[in-house]
Every structure is written in C-alpha cells, then in structure tokens.
C-alpha positions in Angstrom: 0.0 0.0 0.0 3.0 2.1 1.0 4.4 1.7 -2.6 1.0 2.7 -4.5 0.4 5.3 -2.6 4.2 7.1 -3.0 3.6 6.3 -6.9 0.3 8.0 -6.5 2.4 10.9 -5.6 4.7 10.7 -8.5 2.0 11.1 -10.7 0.2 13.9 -9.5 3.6 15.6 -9.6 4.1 15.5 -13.2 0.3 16.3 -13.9 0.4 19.3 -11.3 3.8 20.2 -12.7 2.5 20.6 -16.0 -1.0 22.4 -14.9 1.5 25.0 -13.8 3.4 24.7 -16.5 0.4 25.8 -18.9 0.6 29.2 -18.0 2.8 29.2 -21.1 -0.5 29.0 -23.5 -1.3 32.3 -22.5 1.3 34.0 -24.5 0.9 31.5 -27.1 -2.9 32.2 -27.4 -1.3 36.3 -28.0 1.5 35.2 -30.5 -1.2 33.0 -32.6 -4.1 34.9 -32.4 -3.6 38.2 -31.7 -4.9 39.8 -35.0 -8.6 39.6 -33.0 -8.7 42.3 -31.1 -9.9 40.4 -27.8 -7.0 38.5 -27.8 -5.4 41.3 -28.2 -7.1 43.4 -25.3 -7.4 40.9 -22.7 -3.8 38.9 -23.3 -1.2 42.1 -23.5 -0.4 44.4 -20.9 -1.4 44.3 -17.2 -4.6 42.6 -18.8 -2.0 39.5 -19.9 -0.4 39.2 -16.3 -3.8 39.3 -14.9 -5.1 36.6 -17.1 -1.9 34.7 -16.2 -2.8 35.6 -12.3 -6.7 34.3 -13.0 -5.2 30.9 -14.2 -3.1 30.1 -11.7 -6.1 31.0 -9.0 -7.9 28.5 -11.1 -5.9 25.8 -11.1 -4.7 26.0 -7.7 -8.3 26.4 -7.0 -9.0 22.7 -8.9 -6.1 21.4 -6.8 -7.7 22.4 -3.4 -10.9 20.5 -4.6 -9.4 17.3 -6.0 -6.8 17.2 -3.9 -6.7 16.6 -0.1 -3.8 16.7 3.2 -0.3 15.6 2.2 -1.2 15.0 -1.6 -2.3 18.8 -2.1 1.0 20.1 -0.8 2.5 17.9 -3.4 0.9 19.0 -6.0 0.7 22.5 -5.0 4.6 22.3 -5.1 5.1 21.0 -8.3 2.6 23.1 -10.0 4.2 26.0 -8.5 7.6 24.5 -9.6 6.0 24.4 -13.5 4.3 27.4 -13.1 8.2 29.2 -12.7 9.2 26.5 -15.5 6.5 28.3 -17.7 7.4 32.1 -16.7 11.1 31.1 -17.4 10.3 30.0 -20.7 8.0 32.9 -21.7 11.1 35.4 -20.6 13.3 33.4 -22.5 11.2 33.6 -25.7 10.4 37.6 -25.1 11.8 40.3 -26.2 13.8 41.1 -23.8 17.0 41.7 -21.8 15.8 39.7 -19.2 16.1 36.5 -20.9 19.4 35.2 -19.0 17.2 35.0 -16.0 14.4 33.4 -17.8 17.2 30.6 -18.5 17.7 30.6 -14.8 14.4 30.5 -13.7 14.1 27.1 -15.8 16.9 25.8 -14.8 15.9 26.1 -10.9 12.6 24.8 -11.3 13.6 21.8 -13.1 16.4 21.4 -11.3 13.8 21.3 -8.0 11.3 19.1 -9.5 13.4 16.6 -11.4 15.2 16.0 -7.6 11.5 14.8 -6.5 10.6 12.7 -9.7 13.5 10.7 -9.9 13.5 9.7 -6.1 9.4 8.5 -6.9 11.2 6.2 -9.4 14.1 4.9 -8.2 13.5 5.2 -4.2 9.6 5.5 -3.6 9.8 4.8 0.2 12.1 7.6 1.1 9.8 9.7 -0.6 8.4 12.7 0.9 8.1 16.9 0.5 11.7 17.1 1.9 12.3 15.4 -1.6 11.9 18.7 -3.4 15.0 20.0 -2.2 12.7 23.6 -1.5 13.5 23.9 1.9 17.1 22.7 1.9 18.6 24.9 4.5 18.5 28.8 5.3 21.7 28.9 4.0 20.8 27.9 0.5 17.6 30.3 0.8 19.9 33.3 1.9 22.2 31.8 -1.0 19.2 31.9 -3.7 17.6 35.4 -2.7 21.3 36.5 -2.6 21.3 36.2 -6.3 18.0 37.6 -7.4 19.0 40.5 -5.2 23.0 40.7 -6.8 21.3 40.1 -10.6 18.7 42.9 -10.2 20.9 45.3 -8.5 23.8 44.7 -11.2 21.2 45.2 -14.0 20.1 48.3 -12.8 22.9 50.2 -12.4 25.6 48.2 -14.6 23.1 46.7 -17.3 25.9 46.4 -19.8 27.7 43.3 -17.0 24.2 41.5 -17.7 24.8 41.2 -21.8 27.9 38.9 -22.0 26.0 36.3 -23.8 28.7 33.9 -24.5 29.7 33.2 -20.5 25.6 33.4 -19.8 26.0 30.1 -22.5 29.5 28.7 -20.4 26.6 28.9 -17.3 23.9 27.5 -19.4 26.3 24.3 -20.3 27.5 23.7 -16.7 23.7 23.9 -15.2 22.7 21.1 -18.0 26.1 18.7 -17.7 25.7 19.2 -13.7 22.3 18.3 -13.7 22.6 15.4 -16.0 25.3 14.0 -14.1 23.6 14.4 -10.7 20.2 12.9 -12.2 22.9 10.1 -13.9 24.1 9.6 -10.7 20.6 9.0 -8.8 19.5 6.7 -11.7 22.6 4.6 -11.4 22.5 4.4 -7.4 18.8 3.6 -7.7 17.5 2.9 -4.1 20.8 3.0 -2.6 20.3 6.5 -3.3 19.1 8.8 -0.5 19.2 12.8 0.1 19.9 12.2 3.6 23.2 10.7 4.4 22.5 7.1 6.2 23.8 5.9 9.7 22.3 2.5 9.1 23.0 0.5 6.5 19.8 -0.9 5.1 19.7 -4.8 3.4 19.3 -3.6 0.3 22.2 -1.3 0.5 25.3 -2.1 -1.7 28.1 -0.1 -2.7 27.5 0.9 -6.1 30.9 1.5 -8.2 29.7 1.1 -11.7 28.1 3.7 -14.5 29.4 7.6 -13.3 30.5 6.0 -10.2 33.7 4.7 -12.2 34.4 7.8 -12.7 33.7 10.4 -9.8 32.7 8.7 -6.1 30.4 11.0 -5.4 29.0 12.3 -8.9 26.1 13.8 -7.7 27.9 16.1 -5.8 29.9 17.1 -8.5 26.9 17.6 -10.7 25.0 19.6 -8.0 28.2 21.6 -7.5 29.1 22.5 -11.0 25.2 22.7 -11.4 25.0 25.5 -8.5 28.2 27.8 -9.7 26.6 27.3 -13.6 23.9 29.6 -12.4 25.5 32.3 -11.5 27.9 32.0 -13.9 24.6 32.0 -16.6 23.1 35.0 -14.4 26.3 37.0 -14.7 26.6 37.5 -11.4 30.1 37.9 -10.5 29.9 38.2 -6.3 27.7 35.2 -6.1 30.2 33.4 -8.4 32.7 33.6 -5.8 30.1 33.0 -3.0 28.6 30.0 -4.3 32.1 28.3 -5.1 33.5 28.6 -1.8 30.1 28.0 0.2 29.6 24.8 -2.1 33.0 23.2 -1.7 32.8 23.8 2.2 29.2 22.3 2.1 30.6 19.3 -0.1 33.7 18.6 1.9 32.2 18.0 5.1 29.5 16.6 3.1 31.6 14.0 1.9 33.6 13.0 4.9 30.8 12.5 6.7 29.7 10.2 3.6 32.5 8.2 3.9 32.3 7.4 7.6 28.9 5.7 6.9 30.4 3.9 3.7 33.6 2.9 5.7 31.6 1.3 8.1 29.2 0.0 5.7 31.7 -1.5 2.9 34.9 -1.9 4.8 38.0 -3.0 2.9 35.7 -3.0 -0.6 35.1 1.0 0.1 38.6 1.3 0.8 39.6 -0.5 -2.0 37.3 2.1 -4.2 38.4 5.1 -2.9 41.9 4.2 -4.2 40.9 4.0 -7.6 38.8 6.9 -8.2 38.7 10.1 -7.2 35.5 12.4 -5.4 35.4 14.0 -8.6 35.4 17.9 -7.4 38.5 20.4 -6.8 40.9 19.9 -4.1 38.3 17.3 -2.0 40.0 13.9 -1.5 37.5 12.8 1.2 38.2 11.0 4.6 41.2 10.1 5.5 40.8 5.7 6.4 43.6 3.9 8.1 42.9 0.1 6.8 44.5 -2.6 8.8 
C-alpha cells in the first residue's frame, strides 16, 4: 500500500507540474491569435499578467478540490515548480533583456522538480516533500535570494555586465552537464540512493561502483556543484560566483567526509579499496582520511 500510494504521488507531480506549466498557453494564445482584437485586449499588458494571475487562481483552486492533506502540498509544489518553469520560458522567448534570468528561472525549477521525480522512481519509500530539495537549509535560501538581489541590483545600475551572452551560455552548459550527471548519478545508485546521508546500513544497500560512479565517487555532488556555480555563472553575477564556489565546496567537503564514515563502516575494505581507484570527482576534495588494517 505504502508503494502505491508514493507512486500515486509521483504522478500527480508530473500532472500538477504541467497544470502549472500551462501558464505558457497564455502567450501562445497572444503570439497565434492576436490579430482579434480580444486577444489582443485581454492577453497584452497588465490585462496578460492578470489573465496569467486568473489561471493560476484556477488551477490552484481545482487542486484544493481534487486534492486533499499531504497529496495537495505535493501537487501544489510541483505546480508552483512548472508554473516558474512556464514564466522562465515565456522570458526566454520575449523580447527582452531579461532572458538570462528566464534561463535561470528554468533551470531552478527543473532542477527542483526533477530532484522529487526521480527519487518517486528509483526510491519511492524515502519519498516525501523534503524530496523537493525547496526547503534545503537557510543557507541555500539566503544563498538563492542572494542572487535575485545581486542580478537585479547589477542590471540596474551596470546593465551592460548583464549582456555577455557567450559566458551566460558557459553557465547554461555547466547547469545542463551538472544536472545530468547528478540525475545520472541517482538513476545509477537507484535505491541505494538517499538525500539524507545514512547511519544505518539498510539490506538492500550495496556499494555501487559502476556507470558515473567509475568515474567520480560522489557524482552527484559534482553535478549539484558545477550545477549551483553554472547559475550564477549564466546570471552573470560575479559576487555570487565567488560566494557559491567557496560556500559549495565547504558544504561538499564536510558533506563528503561524513559520507565516507557511513560507507567505511558499511563497505569496509571494498570501500577502501574504491576510494583508491577513483577520485571524489570535485577540486581539491580527497574525502576521509581511512587507516585500513
């Protein structure tokens, strides 16, 4: 019962993530039929963002009645997380010298979402709102507002910083490889895979060392590292750029030795044996130190 009702969850995320994510048909409906002048009234101008406003009431109001306890906060999450998708994508597509942050915007919410559909498929019983990654920490909140507040303050008064295309496309290609190797990593680790670092090792837990595990021993942490420096290297933003490399390797490198503790005392000699042959995969980070008899 467990089981059905976590996939249960994984499948009102993607439907609720893609309610949200049809606030994107409003502009469409503009672009396609905007010779009629209704369309044209009602869909441009503060008329559009109320429209866009109206839907979203709309939906969230279908959710509320559909919907009940733990399953609505679900799906209110990952409809809010498409409904940013959506917005990111419109800003990308505008006219506009916003679209950098449009980039962003998609790249966050995905990142978010995708964090919560891929544990419903590979690890349905650790399942739960934590999953989303939204409330991490009030570090990674501060850390987030941090860089709305650096980008809009940057493009105000030094809008000319915000229009370097080319490293906004360097960002671009470290947030996609960073996330695709994190998600890589999660897919390969299947169950073994959990956002909160284990004290006990489970039966089913065995020390995975194939796929990007041959390669990095902790590749989502390199994704999600590369993947958190990407966006502020895509937003331009050069204080955060700093901020977020030296607050993410900190969080990674105690991160990480306190990993390897647990898989020490899981694996023994076989972890030991592993940790010789490949590397943690980010900058400077070798892990714990183990004395093997």
């Amino acid at each position: 019962m467990a089981g059905n009702k976590l996939a249960l969850e994984g499948k009102i995320s993607i439907i609720s993530f893609l309610l949200g994510l049809g606030v994107v048909i409003i502009p469409l409906i503009r672009t396609f039929a905007g010779h009629l002048d209704w369309v044209f009234d009602y869909l441009t101008g503060v008329r559009g963002k109320i429209a866009i406003a109206v839907y979203i009431a709309v939906v969230n109001g279908f959710m509320l009645i559909i919907y009940k306890g733990p399953i609505y906060k679900v799906a209110v999450r990952a409809c809010f997380l498409g409904f940013t998708f959506g917005c990111g994508l419109i800003i990308s597509f505008s006219q506009t010298t916003w679209t950098h942050f449009g980039w962003y915007l998609c790249s966050l919410s995905f990142f978010h979402y995708s964090e919560y559909l891929v544990t419903a498929i590979i690890n349905p019983r650790s399942l739960s709102l934590d999953s989303f990654l939204l409330n991490h920490s009030v570090e990674y909140t501060v850390a987030a507002v941090s860089s709305w507040v650096e980008f809009t303050v940057e493009k105000l008064t030094f809008p000319e910083l915000k229009q370097l295309s080319w490293l906004s496309l360097v960002g671009l290609v470290m947030v996609l490889c960073g996330d695709f190797l994190r998600k890589s990593a999660m897919l390969t680790a299947g169950s073994n895979f959990n956002h909160i670092v284990q004290n006990e090792k489970a039966q089913s837990h065995v020390l995975v060392t194939d796929g990007v595990y041959a390669f990095f021993r902790h590749p989502s942490y390199v994704g999600w590292f590369y993947w958190s420096i990407g966006t502020q290297v895509m937003l331009c933003n050069p204080v955060c750029i700093t901020g977020y490399t030296m607050a993410s390797w900190r969080f990674f490198r105690e991160r990480i030795e306190e990993e390897e503790l647990s898989l020490f005392h899981f694996f023994g000699e076989d972890y030991v044996e592993y940790k010789k042959k490949v590397g943690t995969g980010l900058p400077f980070i070798s892990g714990v130190r183990i004395n093997s008899s």
